[in-house]
KEZAZA-689008 format. One record per residue (C-alpha): chain; x, y, z. Coordinates in steps of 0.2 Angstrom, whole numbers, plus 5000, padded with zeros to 4 digits. Layout:
<rs>
A / X / Y / Z
...
</rs>
This chain:
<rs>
A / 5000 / 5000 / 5000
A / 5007 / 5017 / 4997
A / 5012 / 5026 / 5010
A / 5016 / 5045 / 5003
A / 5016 / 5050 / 4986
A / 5019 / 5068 / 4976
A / 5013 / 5074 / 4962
A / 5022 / 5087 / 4951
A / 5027 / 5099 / 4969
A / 5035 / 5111 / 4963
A / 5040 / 5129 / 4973
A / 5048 / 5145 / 4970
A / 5054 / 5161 / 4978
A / 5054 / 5174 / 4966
A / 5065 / 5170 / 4950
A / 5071 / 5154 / 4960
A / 5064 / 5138 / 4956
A / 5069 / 5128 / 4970
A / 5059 / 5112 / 4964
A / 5052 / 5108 / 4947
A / 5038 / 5096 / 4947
A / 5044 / 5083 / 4959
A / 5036 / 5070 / 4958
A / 5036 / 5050 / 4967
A / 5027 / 5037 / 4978
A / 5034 / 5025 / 4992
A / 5026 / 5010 / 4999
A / 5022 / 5004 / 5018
A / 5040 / 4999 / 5026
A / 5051 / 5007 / 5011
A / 5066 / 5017 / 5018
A / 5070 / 5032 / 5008
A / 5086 / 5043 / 5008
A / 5082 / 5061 / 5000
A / 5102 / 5067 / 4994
A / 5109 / 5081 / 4985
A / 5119 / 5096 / 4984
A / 5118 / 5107 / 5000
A / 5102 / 5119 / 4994
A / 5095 / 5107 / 4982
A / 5077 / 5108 / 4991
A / 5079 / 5092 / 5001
A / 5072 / 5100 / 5019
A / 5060 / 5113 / 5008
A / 5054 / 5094 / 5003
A / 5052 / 5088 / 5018
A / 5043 / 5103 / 5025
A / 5031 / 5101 / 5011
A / 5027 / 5082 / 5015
A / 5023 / 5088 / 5033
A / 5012 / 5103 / 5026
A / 5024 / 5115 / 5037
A / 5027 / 5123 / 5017
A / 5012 / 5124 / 5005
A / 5021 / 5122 / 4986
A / 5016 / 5134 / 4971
A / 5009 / 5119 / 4963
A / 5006 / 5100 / 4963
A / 4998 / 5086 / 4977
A / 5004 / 5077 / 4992
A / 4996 / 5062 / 4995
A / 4996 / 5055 / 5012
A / 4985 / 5041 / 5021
A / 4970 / 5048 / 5033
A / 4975 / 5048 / 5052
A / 4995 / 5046 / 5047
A / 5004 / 5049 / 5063
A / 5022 / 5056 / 5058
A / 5039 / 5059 / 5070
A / 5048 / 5074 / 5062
A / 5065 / 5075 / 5065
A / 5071 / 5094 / 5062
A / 5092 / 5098 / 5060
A / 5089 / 5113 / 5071
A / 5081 / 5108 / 5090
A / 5075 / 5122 / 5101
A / 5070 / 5115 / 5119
A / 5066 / 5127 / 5133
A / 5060 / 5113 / 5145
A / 5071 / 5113 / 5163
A / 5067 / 5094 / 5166
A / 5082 / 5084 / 5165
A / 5081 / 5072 / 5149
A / 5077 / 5056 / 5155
A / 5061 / 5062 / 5163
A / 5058 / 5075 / 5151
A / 5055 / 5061 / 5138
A / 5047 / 5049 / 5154
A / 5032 / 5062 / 5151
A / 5028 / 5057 / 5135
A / 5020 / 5041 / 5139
A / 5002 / 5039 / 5134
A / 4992 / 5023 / 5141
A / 4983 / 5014 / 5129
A / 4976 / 5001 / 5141
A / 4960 / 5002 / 5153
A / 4967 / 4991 / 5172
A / 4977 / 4998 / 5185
A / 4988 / 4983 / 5181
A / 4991 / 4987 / 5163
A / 4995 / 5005 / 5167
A / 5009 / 5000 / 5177
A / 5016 / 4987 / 5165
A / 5015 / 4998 / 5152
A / 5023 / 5012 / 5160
A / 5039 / 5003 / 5167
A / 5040 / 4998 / 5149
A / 5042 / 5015 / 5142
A / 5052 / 5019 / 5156
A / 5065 / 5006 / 5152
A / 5064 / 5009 / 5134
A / 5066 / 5030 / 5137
A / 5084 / 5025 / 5146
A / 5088 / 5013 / 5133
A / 5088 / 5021 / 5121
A / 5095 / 5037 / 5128
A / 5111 / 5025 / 5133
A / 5112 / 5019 / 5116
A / 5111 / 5036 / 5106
A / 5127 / 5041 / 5120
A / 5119 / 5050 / 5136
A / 5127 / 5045 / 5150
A / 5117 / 5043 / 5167
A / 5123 / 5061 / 5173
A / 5116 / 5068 / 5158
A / 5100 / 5060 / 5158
A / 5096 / 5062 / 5176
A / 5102 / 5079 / 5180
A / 5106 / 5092 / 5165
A / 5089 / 5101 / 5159
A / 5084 / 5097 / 5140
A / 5088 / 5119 / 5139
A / 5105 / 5117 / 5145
A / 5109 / 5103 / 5131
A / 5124 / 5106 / 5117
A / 5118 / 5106 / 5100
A / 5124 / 5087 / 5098
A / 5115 / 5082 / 5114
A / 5099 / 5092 / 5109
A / 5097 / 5081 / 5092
A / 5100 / 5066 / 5102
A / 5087 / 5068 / 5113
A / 5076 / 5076 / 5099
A / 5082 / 5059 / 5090
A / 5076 / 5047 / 5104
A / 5059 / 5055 / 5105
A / 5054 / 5054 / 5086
A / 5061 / 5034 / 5089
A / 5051 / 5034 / 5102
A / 5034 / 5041 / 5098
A / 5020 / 5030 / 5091
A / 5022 / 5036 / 5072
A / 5019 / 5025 / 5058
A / 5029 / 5038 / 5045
A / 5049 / 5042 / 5053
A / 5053 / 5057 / 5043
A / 5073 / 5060 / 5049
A / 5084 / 5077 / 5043
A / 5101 / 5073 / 5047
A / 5100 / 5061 / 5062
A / 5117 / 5053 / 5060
A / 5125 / 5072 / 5064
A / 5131 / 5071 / 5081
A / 5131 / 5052 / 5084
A / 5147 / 5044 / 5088
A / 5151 / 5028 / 5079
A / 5143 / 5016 / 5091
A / 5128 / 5025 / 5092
A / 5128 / 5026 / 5072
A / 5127 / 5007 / 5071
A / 5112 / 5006 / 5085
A / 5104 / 5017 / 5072
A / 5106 / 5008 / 5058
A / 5100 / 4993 / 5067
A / 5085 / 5002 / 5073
A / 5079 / 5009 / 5057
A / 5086 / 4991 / 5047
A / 5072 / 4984 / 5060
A / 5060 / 4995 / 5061
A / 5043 / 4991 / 5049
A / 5039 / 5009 / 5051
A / 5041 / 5018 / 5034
A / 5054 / 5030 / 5034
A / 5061 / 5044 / 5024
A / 5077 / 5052 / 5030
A / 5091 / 5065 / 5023
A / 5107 / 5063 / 5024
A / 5126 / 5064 / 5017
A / 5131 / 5047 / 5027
A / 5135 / 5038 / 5014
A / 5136 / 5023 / 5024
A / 5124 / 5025 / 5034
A / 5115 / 5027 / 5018
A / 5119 / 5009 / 5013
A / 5113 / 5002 / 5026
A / 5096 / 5007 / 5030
A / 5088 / 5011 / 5013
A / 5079 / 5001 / 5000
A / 5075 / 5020 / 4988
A / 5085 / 5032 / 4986
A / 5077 / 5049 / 4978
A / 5089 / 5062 / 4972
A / 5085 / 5082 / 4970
A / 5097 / 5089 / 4955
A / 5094 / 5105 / 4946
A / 5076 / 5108 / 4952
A / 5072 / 5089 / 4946
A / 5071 / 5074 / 4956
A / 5074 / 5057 / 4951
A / 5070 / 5039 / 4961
A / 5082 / 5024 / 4962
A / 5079 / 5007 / 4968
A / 5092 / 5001 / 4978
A / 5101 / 5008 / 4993
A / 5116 / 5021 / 4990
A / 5128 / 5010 / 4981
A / 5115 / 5004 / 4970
A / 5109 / 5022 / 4967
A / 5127 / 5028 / 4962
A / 5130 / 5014 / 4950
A / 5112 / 5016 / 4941
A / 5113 / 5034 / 4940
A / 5132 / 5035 / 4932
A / 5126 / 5018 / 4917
A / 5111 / 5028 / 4916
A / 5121 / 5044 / 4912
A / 5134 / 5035 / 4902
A / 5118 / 5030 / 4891
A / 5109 / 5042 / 4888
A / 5125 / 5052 / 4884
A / 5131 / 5042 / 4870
A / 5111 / 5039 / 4862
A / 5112 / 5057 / 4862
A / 5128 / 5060 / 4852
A / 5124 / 5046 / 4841
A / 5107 / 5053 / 4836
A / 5117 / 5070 / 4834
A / 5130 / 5063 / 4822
A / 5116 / 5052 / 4812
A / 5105 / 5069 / 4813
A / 5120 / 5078 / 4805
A / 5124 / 5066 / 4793
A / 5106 / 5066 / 4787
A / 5105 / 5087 / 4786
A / 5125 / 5086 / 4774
A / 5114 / 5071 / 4764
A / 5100 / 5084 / 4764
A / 5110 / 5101 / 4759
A / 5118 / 5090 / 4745
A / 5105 / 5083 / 4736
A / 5096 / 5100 / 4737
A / 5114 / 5106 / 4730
A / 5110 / 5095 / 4715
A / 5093 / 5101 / 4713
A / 5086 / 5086 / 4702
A / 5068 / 5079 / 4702
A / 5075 / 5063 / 4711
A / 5087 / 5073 / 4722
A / 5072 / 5084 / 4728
A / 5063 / 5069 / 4732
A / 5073 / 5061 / 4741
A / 5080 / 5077 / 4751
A / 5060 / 5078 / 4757
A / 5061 / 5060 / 4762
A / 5075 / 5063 / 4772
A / 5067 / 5079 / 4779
A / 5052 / 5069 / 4783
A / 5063 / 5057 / 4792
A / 5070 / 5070 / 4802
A / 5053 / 5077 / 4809
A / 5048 / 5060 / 4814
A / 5061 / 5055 / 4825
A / 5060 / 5056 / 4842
A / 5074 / 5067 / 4849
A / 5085 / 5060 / 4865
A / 5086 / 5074 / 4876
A / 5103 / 5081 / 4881
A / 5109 / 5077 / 4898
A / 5107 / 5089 / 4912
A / 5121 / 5096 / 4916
A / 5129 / 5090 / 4932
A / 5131 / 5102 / 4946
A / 5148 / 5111 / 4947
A / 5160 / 5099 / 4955
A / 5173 / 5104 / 4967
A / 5191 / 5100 / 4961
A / 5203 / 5099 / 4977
A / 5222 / 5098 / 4976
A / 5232 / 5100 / 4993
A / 5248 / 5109 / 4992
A / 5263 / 5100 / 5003
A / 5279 / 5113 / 5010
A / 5290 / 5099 / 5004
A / 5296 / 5081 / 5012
A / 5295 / 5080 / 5031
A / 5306 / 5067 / 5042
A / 5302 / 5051 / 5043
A / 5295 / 5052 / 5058
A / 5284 / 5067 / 5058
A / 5274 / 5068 / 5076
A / 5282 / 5058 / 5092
A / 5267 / 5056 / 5108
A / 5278 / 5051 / 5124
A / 5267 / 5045 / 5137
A / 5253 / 5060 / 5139
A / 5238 / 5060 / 5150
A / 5222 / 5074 / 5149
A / 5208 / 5076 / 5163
A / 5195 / 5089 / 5168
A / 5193 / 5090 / 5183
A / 5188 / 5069 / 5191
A / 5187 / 5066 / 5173
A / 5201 / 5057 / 5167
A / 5200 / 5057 / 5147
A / 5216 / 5044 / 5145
A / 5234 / 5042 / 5153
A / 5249 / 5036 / 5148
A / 5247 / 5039 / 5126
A / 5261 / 5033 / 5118
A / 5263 / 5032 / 5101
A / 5272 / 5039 / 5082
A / 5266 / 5045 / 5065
A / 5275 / 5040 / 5050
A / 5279 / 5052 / 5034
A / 5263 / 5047 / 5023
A / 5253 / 5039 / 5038
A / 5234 / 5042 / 5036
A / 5229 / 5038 / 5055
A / 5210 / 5040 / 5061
A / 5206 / 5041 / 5079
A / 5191 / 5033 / 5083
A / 5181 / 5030 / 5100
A / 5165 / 5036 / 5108
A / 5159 / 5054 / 5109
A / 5168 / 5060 / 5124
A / 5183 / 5050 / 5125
A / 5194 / 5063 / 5122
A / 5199 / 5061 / 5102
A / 5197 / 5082 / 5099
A / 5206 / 5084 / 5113
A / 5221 / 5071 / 5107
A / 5222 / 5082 / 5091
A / 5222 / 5097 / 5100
A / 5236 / 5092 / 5109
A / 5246 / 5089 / 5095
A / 5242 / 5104 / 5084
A / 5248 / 5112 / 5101
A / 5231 / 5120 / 5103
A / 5232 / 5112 / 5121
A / 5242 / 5107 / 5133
A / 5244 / 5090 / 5139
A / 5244 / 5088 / 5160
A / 5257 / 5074 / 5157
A / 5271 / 5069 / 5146
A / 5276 / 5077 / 5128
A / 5273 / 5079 / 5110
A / 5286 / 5079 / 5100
A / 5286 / 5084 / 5080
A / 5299 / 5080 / 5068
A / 5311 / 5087 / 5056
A / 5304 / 5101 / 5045
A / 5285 / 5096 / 5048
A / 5272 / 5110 / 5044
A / 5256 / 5108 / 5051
A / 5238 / 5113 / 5047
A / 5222 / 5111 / 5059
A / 5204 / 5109 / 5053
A / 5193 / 5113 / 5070
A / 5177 / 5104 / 5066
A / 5170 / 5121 / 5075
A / 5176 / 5132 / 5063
A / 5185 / 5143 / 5078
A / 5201 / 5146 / 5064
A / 5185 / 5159 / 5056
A / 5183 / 5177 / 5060
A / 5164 / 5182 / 5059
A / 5166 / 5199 / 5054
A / 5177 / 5196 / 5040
A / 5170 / 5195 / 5021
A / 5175 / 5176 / 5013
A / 5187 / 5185 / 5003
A / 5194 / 5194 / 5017
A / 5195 / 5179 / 5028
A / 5207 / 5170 / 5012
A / 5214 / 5184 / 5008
A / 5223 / 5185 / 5025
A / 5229 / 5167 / 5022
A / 5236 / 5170 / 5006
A / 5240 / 5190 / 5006
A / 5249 / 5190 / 4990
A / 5237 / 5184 / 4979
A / 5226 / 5197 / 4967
A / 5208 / 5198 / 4969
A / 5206 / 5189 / 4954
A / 5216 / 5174 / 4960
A / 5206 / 5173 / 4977
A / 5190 / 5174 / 4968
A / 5196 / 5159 / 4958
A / 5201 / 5150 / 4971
A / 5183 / 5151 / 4981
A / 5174 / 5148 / 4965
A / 5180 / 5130 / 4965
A / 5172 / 5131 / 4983
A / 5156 / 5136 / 4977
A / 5160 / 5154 / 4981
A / 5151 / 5163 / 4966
A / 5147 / 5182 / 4963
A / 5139 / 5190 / 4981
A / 5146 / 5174 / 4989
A / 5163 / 5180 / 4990
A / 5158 / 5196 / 5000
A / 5145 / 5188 / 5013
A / 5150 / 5191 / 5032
A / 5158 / 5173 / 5038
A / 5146 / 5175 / 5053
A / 5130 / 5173 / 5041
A / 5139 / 5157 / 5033
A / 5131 / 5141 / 5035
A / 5137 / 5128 / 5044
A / 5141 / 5119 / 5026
A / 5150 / 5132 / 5018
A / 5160 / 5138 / 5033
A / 5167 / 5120 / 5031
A / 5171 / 5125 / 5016
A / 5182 / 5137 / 5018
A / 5191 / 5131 / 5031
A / 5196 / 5116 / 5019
A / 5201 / 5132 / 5008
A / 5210 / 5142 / 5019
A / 5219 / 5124 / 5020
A / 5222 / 5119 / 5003
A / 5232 / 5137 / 5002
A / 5243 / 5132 / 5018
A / 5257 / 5124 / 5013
A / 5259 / 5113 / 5025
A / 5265 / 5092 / 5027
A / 5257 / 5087 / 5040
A / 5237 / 5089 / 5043
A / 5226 / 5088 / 5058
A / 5208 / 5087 / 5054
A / 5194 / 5088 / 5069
A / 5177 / 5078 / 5059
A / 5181 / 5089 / 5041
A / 5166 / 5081 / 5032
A / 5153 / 5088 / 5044
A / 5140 / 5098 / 5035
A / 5148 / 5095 / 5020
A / 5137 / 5089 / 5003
A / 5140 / 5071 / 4995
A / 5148 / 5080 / 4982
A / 5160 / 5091 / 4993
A / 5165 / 5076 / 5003
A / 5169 / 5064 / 4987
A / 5181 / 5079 / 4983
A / 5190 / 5080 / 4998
A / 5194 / 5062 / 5000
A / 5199 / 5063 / 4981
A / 5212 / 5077 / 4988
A / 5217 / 5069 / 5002
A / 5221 / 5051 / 4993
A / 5232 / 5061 / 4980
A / 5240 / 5072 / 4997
A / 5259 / 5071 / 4998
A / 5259 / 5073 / 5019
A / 5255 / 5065 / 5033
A / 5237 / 5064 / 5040
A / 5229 / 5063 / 5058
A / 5209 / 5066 / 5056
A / 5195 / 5061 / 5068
A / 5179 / 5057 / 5059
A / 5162 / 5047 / 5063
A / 5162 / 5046 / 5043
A / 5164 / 5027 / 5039
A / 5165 / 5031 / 5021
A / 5178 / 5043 / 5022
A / 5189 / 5034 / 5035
A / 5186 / 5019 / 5025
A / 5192 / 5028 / 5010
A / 5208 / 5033 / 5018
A / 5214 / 5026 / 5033
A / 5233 / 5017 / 5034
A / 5229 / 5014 / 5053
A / 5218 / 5014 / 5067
A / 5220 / 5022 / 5085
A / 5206 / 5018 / 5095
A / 5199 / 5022 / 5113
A / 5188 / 5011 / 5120
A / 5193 / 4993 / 5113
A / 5205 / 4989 / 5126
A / 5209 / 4994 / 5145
A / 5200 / 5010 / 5147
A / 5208 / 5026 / 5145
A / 5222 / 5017 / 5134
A / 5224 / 5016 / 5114
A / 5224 / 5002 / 5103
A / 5236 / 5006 / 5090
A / 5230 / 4994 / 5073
A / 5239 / 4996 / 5057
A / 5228 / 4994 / 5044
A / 5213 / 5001 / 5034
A / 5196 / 5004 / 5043
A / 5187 / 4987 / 5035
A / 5200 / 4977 / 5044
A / 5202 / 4987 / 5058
A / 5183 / 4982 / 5059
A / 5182 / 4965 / 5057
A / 5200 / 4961 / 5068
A / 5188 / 4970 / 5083
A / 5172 / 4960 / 5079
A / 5180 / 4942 / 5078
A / 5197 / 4942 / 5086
A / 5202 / 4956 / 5097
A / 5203 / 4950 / 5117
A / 5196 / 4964 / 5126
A / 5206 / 4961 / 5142
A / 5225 / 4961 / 5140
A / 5231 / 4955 / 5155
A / 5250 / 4952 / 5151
A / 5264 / 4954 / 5138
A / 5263 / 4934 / 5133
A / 5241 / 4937 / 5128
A / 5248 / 4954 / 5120
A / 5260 / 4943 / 5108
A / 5248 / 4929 / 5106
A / 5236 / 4942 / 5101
A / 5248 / 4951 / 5087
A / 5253 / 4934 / 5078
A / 5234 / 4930 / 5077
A / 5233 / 4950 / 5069
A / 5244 / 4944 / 5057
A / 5239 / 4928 / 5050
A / 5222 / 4936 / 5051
A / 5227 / 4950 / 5039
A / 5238 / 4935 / 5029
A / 5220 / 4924 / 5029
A / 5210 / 4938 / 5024
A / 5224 / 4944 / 5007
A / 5222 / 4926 / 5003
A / 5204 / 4926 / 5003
A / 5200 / 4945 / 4997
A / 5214 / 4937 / 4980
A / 5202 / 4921 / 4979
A / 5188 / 4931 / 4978
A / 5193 / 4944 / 4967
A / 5199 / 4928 / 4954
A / 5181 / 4920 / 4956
A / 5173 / 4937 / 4952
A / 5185 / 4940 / 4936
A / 5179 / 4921 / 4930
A / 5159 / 4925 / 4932
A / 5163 / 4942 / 4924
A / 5173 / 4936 / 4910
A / 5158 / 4920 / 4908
A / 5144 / 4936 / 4908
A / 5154 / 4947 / 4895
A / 5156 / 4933 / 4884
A / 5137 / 4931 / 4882
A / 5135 / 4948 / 4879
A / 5147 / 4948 / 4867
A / 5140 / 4932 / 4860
A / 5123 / 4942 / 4860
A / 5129 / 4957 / 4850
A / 5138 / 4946 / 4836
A / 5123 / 4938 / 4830
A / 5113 / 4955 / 4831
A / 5129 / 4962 / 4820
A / 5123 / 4946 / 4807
A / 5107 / 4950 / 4806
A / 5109 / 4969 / 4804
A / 5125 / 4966 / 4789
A / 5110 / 4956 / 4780
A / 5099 / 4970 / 4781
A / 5113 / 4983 / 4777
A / 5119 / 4977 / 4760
A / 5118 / 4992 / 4753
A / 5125 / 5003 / 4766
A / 5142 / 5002 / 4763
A / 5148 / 5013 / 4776
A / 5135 / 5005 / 4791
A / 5144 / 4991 / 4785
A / 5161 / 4995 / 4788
A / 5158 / 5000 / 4806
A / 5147 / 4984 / 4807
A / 5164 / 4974 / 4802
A / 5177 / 4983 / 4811
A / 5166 / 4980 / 4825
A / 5164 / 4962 / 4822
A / 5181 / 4959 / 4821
A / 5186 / 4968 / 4839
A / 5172 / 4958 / 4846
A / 5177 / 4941 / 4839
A / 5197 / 4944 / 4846
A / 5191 / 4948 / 4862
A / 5179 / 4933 / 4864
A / 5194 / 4922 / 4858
A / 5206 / 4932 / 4874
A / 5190 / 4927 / 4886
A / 5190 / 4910 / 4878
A / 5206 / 4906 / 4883
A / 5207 / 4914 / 4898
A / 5191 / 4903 / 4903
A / 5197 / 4886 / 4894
A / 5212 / 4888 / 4908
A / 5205 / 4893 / 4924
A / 5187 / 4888 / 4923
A / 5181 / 4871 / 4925
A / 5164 / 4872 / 4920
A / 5166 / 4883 / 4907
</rs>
């Protein structure tokens, strides 16, 4: 049964169309994922869904009674009841005996502090912080846990992974995976993205587009889909061509026949149903990281450092050194102290124990994930300008044009940025730093799909070092050479893994002893590391082998396919002697290559 459907929305302020005839339907139980470019219209979307917007034009269809949890990005509570039992007061009893109340009520109860647990409050903050007094983070969890919590049959999420360490992200997904509630969320969590969806409907240019499939699926389908409809366009361009030069020639001649047979080409012409030309794509960010030049080979040196505030002791006793090209992520619960660790080392704090030390000829550059490197009352431009003080205005204006500065952009105030395009000029103000060595505090928040498939692009093809924090499991697993993780081992300790973020995952899940107890279990544990990354290279080659066999098997039937379609068409074409060439040259690159797959299959295929 369909659960929401949209027919031709479409809304605009002023000269702006924000949204051009959107229209789609999803069924009871789908899970949806809304993505595009920051300002695409997802939330404007969303707001018409809920009837918080009317549109200029079109129909939302929604079931009668539909109860539906809202999820805003921004949360405002005033209420001075401490979280636990500000949520406790939602409970509505559905039931008619004494009995029943009270069963259901410790229910609730027990399912408010769960939850609350698993989306990263600890007991102090549910039982004595205000919902008023909450950080931003905190506020969208709680705000989070109440929308979970409601009875809604329709889950309608704007950002929800924002905040959530990554603990908390997978209870999430495990939630919404579970859930037979239908749900429509908006998000740039790729991952996140891959796990919970069964749709994905993407907003480009003012049009919007559904997929069938979860993330992956979506970017696969939408760049075939692209590839295909390009190329039927430029090969209904060139035949359209060749058909006008046929045209203006016979005209040329000016014969009986000659006019005859230009008007049947003419008439040809006005019968043909004309591919349309792709939409352009949206202007895509091209990133390059500038390096000072080659650092030491060890580049940053942790001896033994230990951070409290106040009883609270974040770790003690780090130890630990970053290589020349070393891509480490820190990873651990929210709270742990992995801003704090990077602090440290950018020298933006001090430690209350032990040293940092950093290497020959390292230069370093810090991303604060709260954009405190920003001064509000400066213009963009001003605000790079100061980086870079020997550039023109014209070079600084290029420069944030690949940022998505454009025009007015360039002179806004930084303090009227949003929270996206601050990011982004912070990763500016970096890209012009010339440093070796970067330190990135979460890089990717608020940033669009787009913007953070450009950063990892310029971070893989960075000649420095790297130390990031990031809840951003695509863009850790993108990256990350190594792992240094709180909260695996002995509390307040880091578990130092060498490796990329899949393995780091996997080692944790099925082979990591959580209790350490002595140097002979340490060693026992490392040689079980090792033949567990040897076992898994065996097996990841096996794989990709078996793979190349079934994909060599499938290309070979296409290829069979397409050479008895070129038969049948060189018996129709005998008089089209240039069709025919292309149909032969064709024929013969096919034919080679089939004999290649052949062979290769003959050799390593049993059943082939």
């Amino acid at each position: 049964m369909t659960a929401i459907a949209c027919e031709n929305i479409s809304l605009s302020y002023g000269t702006d169309v924000i949204l051009d005839k959107i229209t789609f339907s999803i069924n009871e139980g789908d899970k949806l994922g809304i993505i595009g470019v920051n300002g695409a219209g997802k939330t404007t979307l969303i707001n018409i869904l809920t009837g918080e917007l009317q549109p200029d034009s079109g129909k939302v269809y929604l079931p009668k009674n539909l109860k539906t949890g809202y999820l805003k990005q921004n949360i405002d509570f005033d209420s001075d009841k401490p979280v636990f039992y500000a949520l406790s007061d939602r409970f509505t009893y559905t039931g008619s005996d004494e009995n029943s109340l009270e069963q259901q009520k410790g229910e609730y109860l027990s399912r408010v502090k769960g939850f609350l647990k698993n989306l990263g409050f600890s007991d102090d903050e549910m039982y004595e912080l205000p919902l008023s007094s909450l950080s931003g983070g905190q506020k969208t969890r709680a705000a989070t846990a109440a929308v979970l919590l409601g009875d809604y049959q329709l889950l309608i999420l704007d950002e929800p992974t924002n905040h959530l360490d990554v603990s908390a992200l997978e209870w999430l997904e495990d939630y919404l995976k579970a859930t037979k509630k239908t749900l429509i969320v908006i998000s740039h969590d790729r991952f996140f993205l891959d796990k919970i969806t069964n749709k994905i409907f993407e907003i480009e240019n003012t049009k919007g587009k559904l997929y069938v499939g979860n993330y992956s699926a979506y970017s696969d389908k939408k760049k075939k889909d692209r590839e295909i409809q390009e190329r039927h366009y430029l090969n209904q361009q060139k035949e359209i061509a060749r058909i006008e030069a046929f045209i203006e020639n016979q005209h040329r001649w000016n014969r009986e026949r000659n006019i005859i047979a230009a008007e049947s080409r003419e008439k040809m012409l006005q019968r043909m149903v004309k591919e349309e030309k792709p939409d352009r794509l949206p202007e895509k960010i091209k990133l390059k990281f500038s390096t000072s030049g080659r650092s030491g080979d060890d580049v940053v040196t942790v001896r033994g450092i230990s951070k409290s505030y106040g009883d609270k002791k974040l770790f003690s006793d780090v130890g630990f050194t970053v290589n020349y090209l070393d891509r480490v992520f820190i990873s651990g619960p929210n709270g742990c102290g992995k801003s704090t660790l990077i602090k440290i080392i950018a020298g933006k704090l001090l430690p209350d124990n032990g040293r940092v030390d950093i290497g020959y000829n390292v230069h370093l550059s810090y991303f604060d994930q709260e954009n405190q490197e920003l001064t509000d009352s400066l213009t963009v431009m001003d605000e790079l300008w100061n980086t870079s003080p020997g550039m023109s205005p014209g070079q600084i204006r290029d420069i944030l044009a690949k940022f998505r500065f454009y025009g007015d952009d360039c002179f806004k105030s930084v303090g009227k940025l949003s929270g996206g395009e601050k990011a982004r000029l912070t990763i500016a103000k970096l890209i012009m730093s010339d440093s070796n060595l970067l330190i990135l505090d979460e890089p990717t928040n608020h940033l669009d799909i787009g913007s953070r498939e450009a950063l990892e692009e310029a971070l893989s093809e960075y000649e420095g070092t790297i130390i990031a924090v990031s809840h951003d499991r695509y863009f850790v697993d993108k990256l990350a050479t190594r792992i240094l993780a709180f909260g695996v081992i002995e509390n307040g300790k880091v578990l130092d893994y060498k490796g990329d973020y899949k393995d780091f995952t996997d080692y944790c899940s099925h082979y990591l002893t959580l209790n350490i107890n002595n140097q002979t279990s340490f060693e026992k544990e490392t040689q079980s590391k090792s033949d567990f990354i040897r076992q898994k290279k065996l097996l990841s080659e096996q794989r990709k082998f078996l793979k190349k066999i079934e994909k060599s098997k499938e290309e070979s039937k296409q290829i069979e396919q397409r050479l008895s379609k070129i038969e049948e068409e060189i018996s129709l074409s005998e008089t089209n002697h240039s069709r025919l060439s292309e149909l032969f040259e064709e024929k013969e690159i096919l034919e080679t290559k089939l004999l290649d797959i052949y062979e290769f299959l003959s050799k390593n295929s049993d059943d082939f």
